[in-house]
ZAMAR-65559 format. One record per residue (C-alpha): chain; x, y, z. Coordinates in Angstrom, 2 decimals. Layout:
rec lodo A, east X, north Y, up Z .
...
END
This chain:
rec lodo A, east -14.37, north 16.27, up 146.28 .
rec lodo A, east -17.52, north 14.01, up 146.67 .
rec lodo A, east -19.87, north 13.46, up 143.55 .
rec lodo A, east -22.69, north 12.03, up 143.93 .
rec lodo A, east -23.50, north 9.51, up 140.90 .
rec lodo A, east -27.33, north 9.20, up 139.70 .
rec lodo A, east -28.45, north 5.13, up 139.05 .
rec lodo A, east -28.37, north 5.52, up 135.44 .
rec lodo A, east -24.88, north 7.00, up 135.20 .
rec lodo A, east -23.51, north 4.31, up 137.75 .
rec lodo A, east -24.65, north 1.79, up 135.65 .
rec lodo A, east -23.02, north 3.44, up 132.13 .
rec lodo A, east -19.88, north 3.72, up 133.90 .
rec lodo A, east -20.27, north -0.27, up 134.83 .
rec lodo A, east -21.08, north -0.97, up 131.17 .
rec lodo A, east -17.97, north 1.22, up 130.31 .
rec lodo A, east -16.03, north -0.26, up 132.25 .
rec lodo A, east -16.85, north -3.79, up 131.38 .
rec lodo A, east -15.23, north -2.47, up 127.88 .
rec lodo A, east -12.70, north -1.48, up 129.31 .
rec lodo A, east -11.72, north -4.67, up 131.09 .
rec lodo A, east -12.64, north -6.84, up 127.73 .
rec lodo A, east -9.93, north -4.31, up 125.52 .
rec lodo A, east -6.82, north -5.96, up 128.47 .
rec lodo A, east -7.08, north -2.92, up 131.15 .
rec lodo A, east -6.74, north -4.29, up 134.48 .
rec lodo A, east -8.98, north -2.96, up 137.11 .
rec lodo A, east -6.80, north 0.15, up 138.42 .
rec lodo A, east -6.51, north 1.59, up 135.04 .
rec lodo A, east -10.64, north 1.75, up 134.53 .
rec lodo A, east -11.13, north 3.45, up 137.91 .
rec lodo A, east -8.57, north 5.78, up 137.06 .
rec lodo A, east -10.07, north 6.38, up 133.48 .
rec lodo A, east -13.41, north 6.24, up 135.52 .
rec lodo A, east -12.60, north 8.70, up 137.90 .
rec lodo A, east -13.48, north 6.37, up 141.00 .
rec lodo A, east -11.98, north 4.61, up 143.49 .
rec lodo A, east -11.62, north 0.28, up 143.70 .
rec lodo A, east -13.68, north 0.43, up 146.67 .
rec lodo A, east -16.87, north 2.81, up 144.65 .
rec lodo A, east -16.43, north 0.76, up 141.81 .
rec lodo A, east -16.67, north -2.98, up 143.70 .
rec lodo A, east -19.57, north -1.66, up 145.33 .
rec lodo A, east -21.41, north -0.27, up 142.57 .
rec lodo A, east -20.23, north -3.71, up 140.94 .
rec lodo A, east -22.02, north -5.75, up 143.88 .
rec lodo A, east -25.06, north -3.39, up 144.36 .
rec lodo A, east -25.76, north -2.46, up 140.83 .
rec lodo A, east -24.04, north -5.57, up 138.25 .
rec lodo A, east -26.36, north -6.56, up 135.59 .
rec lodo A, east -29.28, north -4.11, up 136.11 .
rec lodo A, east -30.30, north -1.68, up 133.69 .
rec lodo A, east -31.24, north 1.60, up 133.79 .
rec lodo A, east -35.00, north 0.84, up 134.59 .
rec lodo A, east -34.52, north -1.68, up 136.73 .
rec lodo A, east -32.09, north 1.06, up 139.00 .
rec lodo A, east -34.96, north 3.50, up 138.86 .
rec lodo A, east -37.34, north 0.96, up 140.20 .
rec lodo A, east -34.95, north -0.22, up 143.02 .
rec lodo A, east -34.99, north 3.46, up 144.46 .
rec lodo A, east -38.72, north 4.28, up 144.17 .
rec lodo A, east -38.87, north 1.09, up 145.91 .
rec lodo A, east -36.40, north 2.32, up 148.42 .
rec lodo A, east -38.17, north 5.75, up 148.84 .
rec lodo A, east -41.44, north 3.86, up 149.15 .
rec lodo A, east -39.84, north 1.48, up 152.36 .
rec lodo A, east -38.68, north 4.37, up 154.35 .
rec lodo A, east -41.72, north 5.78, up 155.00 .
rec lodo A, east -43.28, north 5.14, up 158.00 .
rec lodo A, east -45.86, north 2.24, up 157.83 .
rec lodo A, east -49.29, north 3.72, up 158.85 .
rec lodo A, east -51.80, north 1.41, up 161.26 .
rec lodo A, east -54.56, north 0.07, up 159.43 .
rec lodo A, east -57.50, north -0.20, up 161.65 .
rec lodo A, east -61.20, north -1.04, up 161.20 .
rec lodo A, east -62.13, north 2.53, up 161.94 .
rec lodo A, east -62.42, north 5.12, up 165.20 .
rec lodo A, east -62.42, north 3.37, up 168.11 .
rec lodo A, east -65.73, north 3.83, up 170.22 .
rec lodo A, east -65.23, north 5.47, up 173.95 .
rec lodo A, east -69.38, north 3.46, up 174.99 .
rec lodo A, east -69.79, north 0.30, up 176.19 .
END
């Protein structure tokens, strides 16, 4: 089953899990307590390590904002006389 993990709560569970790792867990054992895989969690860590919430929300609206299609800017309607 897929679950599909909102900025904010990616980067609690990084946070969390940074606990976990200080208190002698090894990397396996947060996942597991986690509920994600090594590979999720080593990407979130690459992608997401040492944002904060904010700065997550700000990297998606800027996301959102690059996939839409660029528009032409042009001086205005082109004339058909000569």
């Amino acid at each position: 089953m897929k679950k599909k993990h909102s900025g904010p709560q990616i980067v609690a569970k990084l946070r969390q899990a940074d606990i976990l790792i200080g208190q002698g867990k090894t990397v396996p054992e947060v996942c597991r307590d986690l509920e994600v895989s090594e590979q999720t969690y080593c990407r979130w860590r690459q992608k997401y390590g040492g944002m904060s919430p904010d700065m997550v929300k700000q990297l998606r609206s800027l996301q959102k904002e690059n996939k839409r299609p660029r528009e032409t800017f042009s001086p205005g309607p082109a004339k058909k006389g000569y």
